[in-house]
C-alpha positions in Angstrom: -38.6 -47.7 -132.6 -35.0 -48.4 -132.7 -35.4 -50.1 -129.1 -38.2 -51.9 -129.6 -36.9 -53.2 -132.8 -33.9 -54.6 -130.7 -35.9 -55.8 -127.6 -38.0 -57.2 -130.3 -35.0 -59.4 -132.0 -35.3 -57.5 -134.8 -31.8 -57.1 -137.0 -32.9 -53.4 -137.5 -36.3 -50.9 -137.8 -36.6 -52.0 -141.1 -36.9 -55.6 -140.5 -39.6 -54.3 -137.8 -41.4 -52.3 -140.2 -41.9 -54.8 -143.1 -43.0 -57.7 -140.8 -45.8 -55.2 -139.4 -46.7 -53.6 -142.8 -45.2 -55.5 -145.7 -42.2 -55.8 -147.6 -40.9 -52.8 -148.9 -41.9 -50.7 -145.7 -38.8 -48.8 -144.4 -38.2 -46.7 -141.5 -38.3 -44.1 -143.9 -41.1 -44.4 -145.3 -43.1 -44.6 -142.1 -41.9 -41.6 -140.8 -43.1 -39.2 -143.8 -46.1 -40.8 -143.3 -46.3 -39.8 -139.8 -45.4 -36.4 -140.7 -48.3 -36.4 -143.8 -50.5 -37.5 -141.2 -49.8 -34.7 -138.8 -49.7 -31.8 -141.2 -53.0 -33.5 -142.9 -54.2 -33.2 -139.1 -53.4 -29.8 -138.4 -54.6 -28.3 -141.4 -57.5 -29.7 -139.9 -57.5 -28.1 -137.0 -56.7 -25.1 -138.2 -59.5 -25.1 -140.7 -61.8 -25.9 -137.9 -60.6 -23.2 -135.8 -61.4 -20.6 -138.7 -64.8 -21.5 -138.5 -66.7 -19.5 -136.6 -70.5 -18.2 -136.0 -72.3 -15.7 -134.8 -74.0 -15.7 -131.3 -77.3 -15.5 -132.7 -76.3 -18.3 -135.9 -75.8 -20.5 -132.7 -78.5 -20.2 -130.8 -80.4 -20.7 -134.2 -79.1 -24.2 -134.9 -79.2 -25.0 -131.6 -83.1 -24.7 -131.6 -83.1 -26.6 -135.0 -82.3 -30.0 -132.6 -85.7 -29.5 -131.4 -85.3 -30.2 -128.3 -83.4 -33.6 -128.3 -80.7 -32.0 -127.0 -82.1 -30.8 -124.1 -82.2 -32.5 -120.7 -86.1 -33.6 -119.4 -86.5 -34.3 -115.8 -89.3 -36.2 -115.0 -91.2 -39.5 -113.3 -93.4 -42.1 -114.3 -95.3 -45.1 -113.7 -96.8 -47.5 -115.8 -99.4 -49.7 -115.6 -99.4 -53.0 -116.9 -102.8 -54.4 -118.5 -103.3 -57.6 -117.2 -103.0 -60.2 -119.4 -105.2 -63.3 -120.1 -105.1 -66.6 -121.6 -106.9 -67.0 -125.1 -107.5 -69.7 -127.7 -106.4 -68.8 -131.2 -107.4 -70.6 -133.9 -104.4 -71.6 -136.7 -105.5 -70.5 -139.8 -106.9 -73.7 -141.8 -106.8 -72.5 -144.9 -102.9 -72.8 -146.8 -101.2 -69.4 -147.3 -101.0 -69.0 -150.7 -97.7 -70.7 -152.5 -97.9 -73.5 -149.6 -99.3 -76.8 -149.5 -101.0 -79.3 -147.7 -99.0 -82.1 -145.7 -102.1 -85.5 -145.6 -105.1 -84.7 -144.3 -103.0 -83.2 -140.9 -105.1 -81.6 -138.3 -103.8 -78.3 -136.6 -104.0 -77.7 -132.9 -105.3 -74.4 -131.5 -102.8 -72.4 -129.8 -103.0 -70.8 -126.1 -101.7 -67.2 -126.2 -101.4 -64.6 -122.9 -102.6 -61.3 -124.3 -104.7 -58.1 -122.8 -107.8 -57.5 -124.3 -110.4 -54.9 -124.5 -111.4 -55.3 -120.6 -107.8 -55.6 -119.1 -106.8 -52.4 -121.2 -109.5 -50.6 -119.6 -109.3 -51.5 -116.2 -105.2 -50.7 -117.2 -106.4 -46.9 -118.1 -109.1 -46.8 -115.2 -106.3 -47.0 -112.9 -103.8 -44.2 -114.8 -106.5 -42.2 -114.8 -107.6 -42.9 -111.3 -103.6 -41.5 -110.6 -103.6 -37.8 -112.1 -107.6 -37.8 -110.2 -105.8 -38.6 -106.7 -102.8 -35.9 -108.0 -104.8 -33.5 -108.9 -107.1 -33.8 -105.7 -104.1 -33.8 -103.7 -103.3 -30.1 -102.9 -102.6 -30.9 -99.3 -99.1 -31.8 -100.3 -97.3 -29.2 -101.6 -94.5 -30.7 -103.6 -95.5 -32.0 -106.6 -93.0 -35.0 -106.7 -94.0 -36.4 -103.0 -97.9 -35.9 -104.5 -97.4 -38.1 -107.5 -95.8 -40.7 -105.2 -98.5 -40.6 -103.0 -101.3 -40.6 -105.8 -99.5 -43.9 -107.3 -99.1 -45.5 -104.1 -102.9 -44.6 -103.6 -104.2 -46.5 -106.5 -101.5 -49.2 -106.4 -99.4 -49.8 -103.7 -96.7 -49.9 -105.5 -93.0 -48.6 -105.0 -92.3 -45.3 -105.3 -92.0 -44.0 -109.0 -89.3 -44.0 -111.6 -87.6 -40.7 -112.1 -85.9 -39.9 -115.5 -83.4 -37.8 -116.5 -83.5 -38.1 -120.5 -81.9 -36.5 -123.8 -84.9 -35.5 -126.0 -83.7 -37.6 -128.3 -84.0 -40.5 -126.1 -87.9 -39.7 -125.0 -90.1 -42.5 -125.4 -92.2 -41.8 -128.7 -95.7 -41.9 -127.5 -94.5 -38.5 -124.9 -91.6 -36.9 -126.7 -94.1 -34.4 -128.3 -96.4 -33.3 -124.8 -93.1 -33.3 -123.1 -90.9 -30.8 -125.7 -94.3 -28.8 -125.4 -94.4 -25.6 -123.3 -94.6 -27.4 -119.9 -94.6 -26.5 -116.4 -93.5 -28.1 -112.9 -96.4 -30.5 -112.1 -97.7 -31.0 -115.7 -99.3 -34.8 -115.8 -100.6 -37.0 -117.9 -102.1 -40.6 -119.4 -99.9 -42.3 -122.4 -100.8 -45.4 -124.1 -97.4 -47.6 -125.1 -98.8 -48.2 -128.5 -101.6 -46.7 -130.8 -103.0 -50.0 -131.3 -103.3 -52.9 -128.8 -101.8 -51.4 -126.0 -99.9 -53.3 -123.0 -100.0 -50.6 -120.4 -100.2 -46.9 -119.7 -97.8 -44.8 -118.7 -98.9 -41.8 -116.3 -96.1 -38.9 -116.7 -95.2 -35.6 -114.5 -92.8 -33.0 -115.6 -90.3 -31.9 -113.1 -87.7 -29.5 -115.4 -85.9 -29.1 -118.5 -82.4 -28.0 -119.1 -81.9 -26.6 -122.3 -78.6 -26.6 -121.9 -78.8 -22.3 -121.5 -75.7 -22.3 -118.8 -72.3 -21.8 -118.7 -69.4 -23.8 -119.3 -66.2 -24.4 -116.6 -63.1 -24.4 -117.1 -60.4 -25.8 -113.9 -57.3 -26.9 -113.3 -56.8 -29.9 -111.4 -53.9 -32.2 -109.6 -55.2 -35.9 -108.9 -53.4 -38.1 -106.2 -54.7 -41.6 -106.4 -55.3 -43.7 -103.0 -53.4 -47.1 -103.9 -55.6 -49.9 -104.4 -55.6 -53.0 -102.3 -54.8 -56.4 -103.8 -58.6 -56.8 -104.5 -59.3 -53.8 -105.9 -60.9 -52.0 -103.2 -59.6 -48.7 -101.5 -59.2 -48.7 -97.7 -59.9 -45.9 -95.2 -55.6 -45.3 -95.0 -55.2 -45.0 -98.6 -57.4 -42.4 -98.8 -56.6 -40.4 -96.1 -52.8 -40.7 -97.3 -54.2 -39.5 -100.5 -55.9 -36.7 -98.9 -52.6 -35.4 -96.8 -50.3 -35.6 -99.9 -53.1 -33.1 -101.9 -53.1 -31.0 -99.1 -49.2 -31.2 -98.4 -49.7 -29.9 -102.3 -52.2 -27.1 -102.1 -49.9 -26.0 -99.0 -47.0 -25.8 -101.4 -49.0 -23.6 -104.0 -50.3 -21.5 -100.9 -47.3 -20.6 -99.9 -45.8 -19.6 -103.4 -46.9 -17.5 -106.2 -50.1 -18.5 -106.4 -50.8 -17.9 -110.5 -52.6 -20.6 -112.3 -49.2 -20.8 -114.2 -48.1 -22.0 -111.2 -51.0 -24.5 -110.0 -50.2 -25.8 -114.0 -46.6 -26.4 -112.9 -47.1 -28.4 -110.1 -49.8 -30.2 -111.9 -47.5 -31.3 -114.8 -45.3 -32.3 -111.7 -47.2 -34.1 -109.2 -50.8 -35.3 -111.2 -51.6 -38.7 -111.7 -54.1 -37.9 -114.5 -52.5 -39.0 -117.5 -55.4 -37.2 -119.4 -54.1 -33.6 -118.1 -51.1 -33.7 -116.3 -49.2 -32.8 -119.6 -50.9 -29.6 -120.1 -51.3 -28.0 -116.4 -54.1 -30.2 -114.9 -56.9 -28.2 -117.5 -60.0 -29.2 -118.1 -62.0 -26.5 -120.5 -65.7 -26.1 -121.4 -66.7 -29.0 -118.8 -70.6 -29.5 -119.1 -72.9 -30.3 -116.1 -72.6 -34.3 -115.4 -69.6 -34.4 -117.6 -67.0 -35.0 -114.0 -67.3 -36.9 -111.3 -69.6 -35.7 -108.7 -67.5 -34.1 -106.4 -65.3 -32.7 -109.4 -68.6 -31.6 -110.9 -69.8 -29.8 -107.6 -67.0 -27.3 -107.4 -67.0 -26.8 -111.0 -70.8 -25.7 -110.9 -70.2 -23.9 -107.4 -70.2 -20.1 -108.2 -66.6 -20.0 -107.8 -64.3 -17.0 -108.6 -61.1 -17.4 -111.0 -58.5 -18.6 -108.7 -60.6 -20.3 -105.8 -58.9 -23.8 -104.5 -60.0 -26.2 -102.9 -59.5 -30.4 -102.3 -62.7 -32.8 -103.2 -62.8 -36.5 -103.5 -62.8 -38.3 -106.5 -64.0 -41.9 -106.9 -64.8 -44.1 -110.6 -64.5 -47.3 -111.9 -60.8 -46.9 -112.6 -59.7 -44.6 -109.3 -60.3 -43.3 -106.0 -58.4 -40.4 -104.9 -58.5 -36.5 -104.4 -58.4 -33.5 -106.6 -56.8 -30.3 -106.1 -58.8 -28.2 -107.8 -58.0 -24.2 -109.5 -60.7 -22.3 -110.8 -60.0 -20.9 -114.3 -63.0 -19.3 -114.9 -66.5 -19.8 -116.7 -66.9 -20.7 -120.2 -69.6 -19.7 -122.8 -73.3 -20.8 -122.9 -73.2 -24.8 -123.2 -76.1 -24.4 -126.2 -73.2 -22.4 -128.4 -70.8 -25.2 -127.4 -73.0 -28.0 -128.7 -74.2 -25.9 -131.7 -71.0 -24.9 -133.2 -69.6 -28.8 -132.1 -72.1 -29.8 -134.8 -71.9 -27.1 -137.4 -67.7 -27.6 -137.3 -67.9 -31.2 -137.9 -70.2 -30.7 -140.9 -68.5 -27.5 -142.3 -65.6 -30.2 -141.9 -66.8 -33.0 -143.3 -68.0 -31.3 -146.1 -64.5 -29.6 -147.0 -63.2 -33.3 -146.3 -65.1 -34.6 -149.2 -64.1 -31.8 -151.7 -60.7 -32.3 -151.1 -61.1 -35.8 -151.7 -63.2 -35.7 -154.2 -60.2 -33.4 -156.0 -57.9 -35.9 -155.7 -56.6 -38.4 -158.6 -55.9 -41.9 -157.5 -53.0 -43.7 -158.9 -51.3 -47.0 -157.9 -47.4 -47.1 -157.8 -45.0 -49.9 -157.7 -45.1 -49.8 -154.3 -48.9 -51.5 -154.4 -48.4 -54.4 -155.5 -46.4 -55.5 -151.7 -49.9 -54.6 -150.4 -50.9 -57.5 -148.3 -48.0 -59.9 -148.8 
């Protein structure tokens, strides 16, 4: 603070602090607050810590999300109801409260809408889908069946897959899908109750409930350098790929602990979101990484397995050096006890504050000025 209140043109951190803040602001002042603020946070954490659930409490809230948690695998295709131009007549009497303008004549307006024929010919044509799928046991797979059903009735591109939270399921199948379903499972949706645009033919591939275990790695990123543009040429990667290997020689040929692998992360990791505390990564989740990164995570390695994959994101390009640490618990518990922590601690939160007797000093009335 001192520098930057110099470098700044500021006579002293004072002068800093009460342009920032206000008059009255010192360098003293902001410091016990700083300090406030990081006991006040780890009391937190330590509260939060103390918290803990049984196995079975777990797996108990975790089927109170009913489902919206989960992961639902699955394609679709809809079909549109063809729409039509109609004629509708402007209402000629005056809504109530309004009044007439002269003796002004309205206009009938022109309207593209499906009506009760389109909508059938719309649902003719789902259900003329599951008939070809369900005729089609001469292919076996159930995905390349639906494809060929649609294509048979329509012509169209192959289907949409989906991989959705349960939360995020479209209304009119969130319920048939959360069901008991198997691999194959079809079926004919309207988009709306009333007046429907299209219908939407659905088959189930999988669900992941989320029923797996966590990983937990170590990791030491090197970063290809980035051309001028932006873009990441066929030599900086490969001289990002011999300095991770020059690396994972260097552990290979020492004590190879992951105390180690966590010391030459903290000294050679470009991943300023790990490369202060050994390169680790704990409780990663399926998706969660990149997909290489993800790949050996999920990879039925052994505590202390190495390895090099590639890494590429909107923000980098470059290879990991990767250290097994070992698997985590189920991903279910994770989730459930992420929830039940932030309540138990939001809860707490509000007692404390609610406890608490608000007074204005001296000090408030430089608020603002």
């Amino acid at each position: 603070i001192e520098e930057m209140a110099k470098n700044y043109g500021y006579s002293s951190p004072n002068a800093l602090y009460a342009m920032n803040y206000g008059s009255g602001v010192t360098q003293k002042i902001a410091r016990e607050a700083a300090l406030n603020a990081a006991l006040a946070q780890k009391a937190s954490d330590t509260k939060r810590d103390s918290l803990t659930w049984t196995d079975e409490e777990l797996e108990e809230h975790y089927q109170s999300f009913n489902g919206d948690r989960d992961y639902f695998d699955f394609y679709s295709y809809f079909v549109t109801a063809e729409t039509i131009e109609q004629t509708v007549e402007p209402e000629s009497e005056p809504a109530e409260g309004e009044e007439t303008v002269g003796s002004e004549e309205t206009t009938p307006e022109t309207k593209m809408v499906a009506d009760d024929t389109t909508r059938a010919e719309a649902k003719a044509t789902a259900d003329a889908i599951v008939m070809a799928y369900k005729d089609g046991d001469d292919i076996e797979d159930p995905v390349e069946r639906f494809s060929a059903a649609v294509e048979s009735q329509t012509e169209a591109e192959p289907t949409e897959r989906s991989n959705v939270a349960g939360r995020s399921l479209a209304a009119e199948y969130a319920e048939w899908m959360k069901a008991d379903r198997q691999e194959g499972d079809v079926e004919v949706f309207a988009d709306a109750e009333t007046d429907p645009t299209g219908y939407t033919v659905v088959m189930f591939v999988s669900r992941n409930d989320n029923h797996y275990n966590t990983a937990s790695v170590r990791h030491i990123l090197i970063k290809a350098e980035a051309s001028e543009d932006g873009s990441y040429s066929d030599e900086a990667k490969e001289a990002a790929k011999t300095r991770a290997e020059e690396i994972l020689a260097e552990f290979e040929a020492g004590e190879k602990t992951e105390e180690r692998f966590a010391e030459l992360a903290e000294q050679y990791s470009e991943d300023e979101g790990s490369n202060t505390n050994g390169g680790l990564y704990e409780n990663i989740a399926r998706g969660q990484m990149v997909q290489e990164f993800n790949d050996f995570c999920f990879a039925d390695h052994k505590p202390g397995d190495t390895g090099i994959v590639y890494g590429e994101s909107g923000s980098y390009a470059g290879y990991h050096v990767m250290y097994y640490v070992g698997e985590g618990g189920l991903y279910s518990s994770y989730l459930a006890k992420s929830e039940l922590q932030s309540t138990a601690i939001d809860e707490w939160m509000t007692e404390l504050n609610n406890a608490c007797e608000v007074t204005e000093g001296f000090g408030f009335r430089f608020v603002g000025k």
